[in-house]
C-alpha positions in Angstrom: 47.6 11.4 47.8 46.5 9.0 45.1 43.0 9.9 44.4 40.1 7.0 43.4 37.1 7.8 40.5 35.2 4.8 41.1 35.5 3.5 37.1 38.0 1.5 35.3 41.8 1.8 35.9 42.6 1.4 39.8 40.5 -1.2 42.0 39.1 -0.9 44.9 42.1 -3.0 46.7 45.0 -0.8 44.7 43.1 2.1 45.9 43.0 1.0 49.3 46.9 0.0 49.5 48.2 3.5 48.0 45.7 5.5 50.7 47.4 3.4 53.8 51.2 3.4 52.4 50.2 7.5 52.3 48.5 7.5 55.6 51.1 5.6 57.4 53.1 8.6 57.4 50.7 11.0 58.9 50.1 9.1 62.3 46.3 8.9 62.7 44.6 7.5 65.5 40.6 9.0 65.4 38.6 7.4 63.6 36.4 10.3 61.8 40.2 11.7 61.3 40.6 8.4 59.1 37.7 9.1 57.1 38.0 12.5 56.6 41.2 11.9 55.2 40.4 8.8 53.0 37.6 11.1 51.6 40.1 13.4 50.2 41.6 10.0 48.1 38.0 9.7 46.7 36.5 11.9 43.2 34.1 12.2 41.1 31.3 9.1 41.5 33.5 7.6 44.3 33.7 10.5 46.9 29.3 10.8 45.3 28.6 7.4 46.8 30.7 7.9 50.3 29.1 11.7 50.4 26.0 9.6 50.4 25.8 7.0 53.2 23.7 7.7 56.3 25.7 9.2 59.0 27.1 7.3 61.2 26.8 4.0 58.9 30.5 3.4 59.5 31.5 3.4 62.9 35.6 2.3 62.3 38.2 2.5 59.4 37.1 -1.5 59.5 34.0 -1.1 58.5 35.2 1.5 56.3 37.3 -0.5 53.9 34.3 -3.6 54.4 31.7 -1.0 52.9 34.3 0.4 50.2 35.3 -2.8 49.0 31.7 -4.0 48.8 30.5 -1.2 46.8 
């Protein structure tokens, strides 16, 4: 799984891309199994900053990729 840092190299929209053409192969349909998984393609100050937001700030993998883009 490509893995995102949160610092120069890969953008936010690369990282996004390479997480779904990985994803697509592994069939999810529940959301918090979407996010649990896209977790494990964040380190270091990324996966900090998603560790951090107030449970249950993002309700869908919509509002996932709104809030990760944004950041």
């Amino acid at each position: 799984m490509p893995k995102f840092i949160g610092i120069e190299g890969v953008i936010a929209e690369e990282q996004l891309e390479a997480f779904y053409s990985y994803a697509d192969n592994l069939y999810i349909s529940e959301n918090d199994v979407w996010m649990s998984v896209f977790v494990q393609s964040l380190d270091r100050e990324a996966r900090k900053w998603f560790r951090e937001l107030p449970q249950r700030y993002i309700k869908d993998i919509e509002a996932l990729d709104d809030a990760f883009l944004k950041h």
